[in-house]
TIRO-684401 format. One record per residue (C-alpha): residue number from 1; residue in one letter; x, y, z. Coordinates in steps of 0.1 Angstrom, whole numbers, plus 5000, padded with zeros to 4 digits. Each point is the difference from the previous one (the first is absolute). Layout:
<num=NUM&residuo=A&X=X&Y=Y&Z=Z>
...
***
This chain:
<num=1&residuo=X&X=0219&Y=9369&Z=3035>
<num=2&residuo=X&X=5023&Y=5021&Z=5017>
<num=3&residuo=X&X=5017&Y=5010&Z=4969>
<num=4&residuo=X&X=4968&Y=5015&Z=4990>
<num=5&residuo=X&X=4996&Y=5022&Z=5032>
<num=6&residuo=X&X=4972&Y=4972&Z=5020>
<num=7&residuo=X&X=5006&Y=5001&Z=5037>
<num=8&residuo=X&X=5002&Y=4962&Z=5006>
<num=9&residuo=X&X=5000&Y=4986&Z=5033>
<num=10&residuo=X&X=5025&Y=4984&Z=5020>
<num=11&residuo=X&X=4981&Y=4963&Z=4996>
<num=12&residuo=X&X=4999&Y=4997&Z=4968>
<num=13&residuo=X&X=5036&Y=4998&Z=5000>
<num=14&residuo=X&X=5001&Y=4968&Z=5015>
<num=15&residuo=X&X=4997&Y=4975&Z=4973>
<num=16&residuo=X&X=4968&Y=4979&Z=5022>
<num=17&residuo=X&X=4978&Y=5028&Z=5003>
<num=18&residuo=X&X=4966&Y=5002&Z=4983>
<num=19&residuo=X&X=4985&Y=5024&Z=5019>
<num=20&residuo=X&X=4985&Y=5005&Z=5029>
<num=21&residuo=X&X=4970&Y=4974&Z=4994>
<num=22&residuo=X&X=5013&Y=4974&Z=4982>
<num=23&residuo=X&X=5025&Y=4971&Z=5017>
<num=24&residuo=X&X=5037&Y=5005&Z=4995>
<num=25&residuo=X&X=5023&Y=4976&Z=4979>
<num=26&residuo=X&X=5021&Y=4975&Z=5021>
<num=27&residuo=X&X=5033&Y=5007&Z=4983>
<num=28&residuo=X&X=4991&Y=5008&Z=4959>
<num=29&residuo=X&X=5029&Y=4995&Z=4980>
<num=30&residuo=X&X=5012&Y=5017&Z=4973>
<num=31&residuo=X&X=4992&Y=4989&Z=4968>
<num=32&residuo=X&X=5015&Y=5012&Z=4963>
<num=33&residuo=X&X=4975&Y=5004&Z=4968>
<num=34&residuo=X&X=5004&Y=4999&Z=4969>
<num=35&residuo=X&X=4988&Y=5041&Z=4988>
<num=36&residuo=X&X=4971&Y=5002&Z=4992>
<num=37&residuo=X&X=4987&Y=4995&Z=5033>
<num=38&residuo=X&X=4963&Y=4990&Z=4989>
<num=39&residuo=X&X=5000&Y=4984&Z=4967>
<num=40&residuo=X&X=4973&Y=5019&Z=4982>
<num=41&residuo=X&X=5022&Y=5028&Z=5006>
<num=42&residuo=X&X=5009&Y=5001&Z=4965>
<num=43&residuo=X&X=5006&Y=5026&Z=4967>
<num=44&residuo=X&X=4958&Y=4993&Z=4996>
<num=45&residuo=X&X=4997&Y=5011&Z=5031>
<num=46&residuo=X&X=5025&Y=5026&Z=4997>
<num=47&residuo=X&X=4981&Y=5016&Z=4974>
<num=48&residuo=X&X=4969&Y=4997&Z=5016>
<num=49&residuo=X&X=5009&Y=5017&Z=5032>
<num=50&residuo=X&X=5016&Y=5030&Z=4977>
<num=51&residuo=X&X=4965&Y=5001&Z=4981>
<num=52&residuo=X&X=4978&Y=5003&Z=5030>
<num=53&residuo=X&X=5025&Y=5022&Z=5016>
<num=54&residuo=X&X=4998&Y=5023&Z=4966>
<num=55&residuo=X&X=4962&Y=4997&Z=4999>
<num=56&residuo=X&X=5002&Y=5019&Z=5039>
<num=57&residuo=X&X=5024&Y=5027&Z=4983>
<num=58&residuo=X&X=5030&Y=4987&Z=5015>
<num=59&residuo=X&X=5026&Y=4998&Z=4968>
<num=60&residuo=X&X=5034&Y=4980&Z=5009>
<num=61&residuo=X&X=5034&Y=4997&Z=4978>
<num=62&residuo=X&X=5012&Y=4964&Z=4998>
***
């Protein structure tokens, strides 16, 4: 998010943050997956999300 110019705050550093509502993690541990993260995120969906995007006037090269 920084990368992309978003102020983020200090807490959301710390892996066990959720925000300022919602309880902390204990100790989360780190965890490897596969890519892609969220299975239906496939080439369907790929081309679905570049349709809708195109449909707004928003026209990407990939």
């Amino acid at each position: 998010m920084e990368k992309r110019g978003y102020n983020v705050s200090v807490e959301w550093k710390n892996k066990n943050y959720r925000g300022k509502t919602a309880e902390k993690y204990d100790n989360l541990e780190e965890e490897i997956i596969d890519s892609p993260i969220y299975k239906e995120h496939n080439s369907e969906y790929l081309a679905e999300c570049i349709e809708n995007l195109e449909k707004k006037g928003i026209h990407l090269k990939v």
